[in-house]
N, C-alpha and C positions, 0 to 999 in steps of 0.2 A: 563521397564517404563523409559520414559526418565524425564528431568527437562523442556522439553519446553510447555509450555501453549499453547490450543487448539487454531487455528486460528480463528475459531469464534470468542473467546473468546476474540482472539486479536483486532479482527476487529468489536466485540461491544465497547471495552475501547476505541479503538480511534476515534470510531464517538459520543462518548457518551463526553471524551474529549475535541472534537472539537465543538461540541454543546455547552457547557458548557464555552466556554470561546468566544462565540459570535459568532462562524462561518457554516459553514456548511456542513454534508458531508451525502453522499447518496452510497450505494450498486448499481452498476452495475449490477455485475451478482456473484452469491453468489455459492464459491466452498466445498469441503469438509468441515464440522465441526471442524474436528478433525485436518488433515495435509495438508491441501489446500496449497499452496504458495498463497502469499496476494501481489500484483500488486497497487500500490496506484497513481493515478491518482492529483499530485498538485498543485493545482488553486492557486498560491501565488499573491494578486493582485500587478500589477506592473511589475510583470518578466512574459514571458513565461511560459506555462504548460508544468509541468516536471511528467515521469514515473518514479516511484522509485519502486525498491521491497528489501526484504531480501538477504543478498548473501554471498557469502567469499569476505572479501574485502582483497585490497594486501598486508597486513600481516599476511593470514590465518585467522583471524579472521572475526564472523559476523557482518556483517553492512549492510547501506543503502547502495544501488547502484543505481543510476542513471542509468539506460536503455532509456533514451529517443529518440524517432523512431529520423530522419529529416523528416520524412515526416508524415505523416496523424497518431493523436492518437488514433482515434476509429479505424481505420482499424488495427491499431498494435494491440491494445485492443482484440478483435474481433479474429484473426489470431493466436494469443496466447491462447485464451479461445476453441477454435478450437480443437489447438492440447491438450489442459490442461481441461477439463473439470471439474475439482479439484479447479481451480485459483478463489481468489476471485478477483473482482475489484471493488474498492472504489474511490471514487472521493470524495475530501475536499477541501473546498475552505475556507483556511483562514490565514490571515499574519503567517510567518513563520511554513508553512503546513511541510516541510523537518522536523523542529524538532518537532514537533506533530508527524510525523513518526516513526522518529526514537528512540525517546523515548518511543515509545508503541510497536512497533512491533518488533525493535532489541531488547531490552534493558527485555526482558521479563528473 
């Protein structure tokens, strides 16, 4: 058994979260319970829509990672769920979505 908390589990706190301090976030398409990878889709108003997910960042350690396509997010969305049928994706729309992220799904 490992220490990391179900990805459900991850991705109810951070819509529940993101609710909870004014904003809004909705499930795409809803993967594994248990060890899904979680795809988060960030509506920051003001900036551009960024994809983040879980990852090794470059000191070995876990972190947010920006994977954002140049081009179209629903087709990268989509392309990804494809080949992953496991993945969740979440879309949050609310000031500073990156740390609403990364505080809930790295940080578990």
């Amino acid at each position: 058994m490992t220490g990391r908390l179900p990805s459900g589990l991850l991705v109810s706190a951070l819509l529940r979260r993101v609710n909870d301090a004014g904003g809004f976030g909705i499930v795409l398409a809803k993967g594994d319970p248990q060890g899904g990878a979680i795809l988060v889709i960030a509506l920051d108003p003001g900036a551009p829509p960024r994809v983040l997910e879980r990852g090794i960042g470059p000191g070995g350690r876990v972190a947010l990672i920006d994977s954002t396509p140049t081009d179209d997010i629903d087709g990268y969305w989509r392309r990804r769920r494809a080949r992953d049928p496991d993945l969740w994706v979440i879309e949050v729309d609310i000031a500073a979505a990156e740390r609403f992220a990364a505080e809930t799904i790295v940080a578990d």
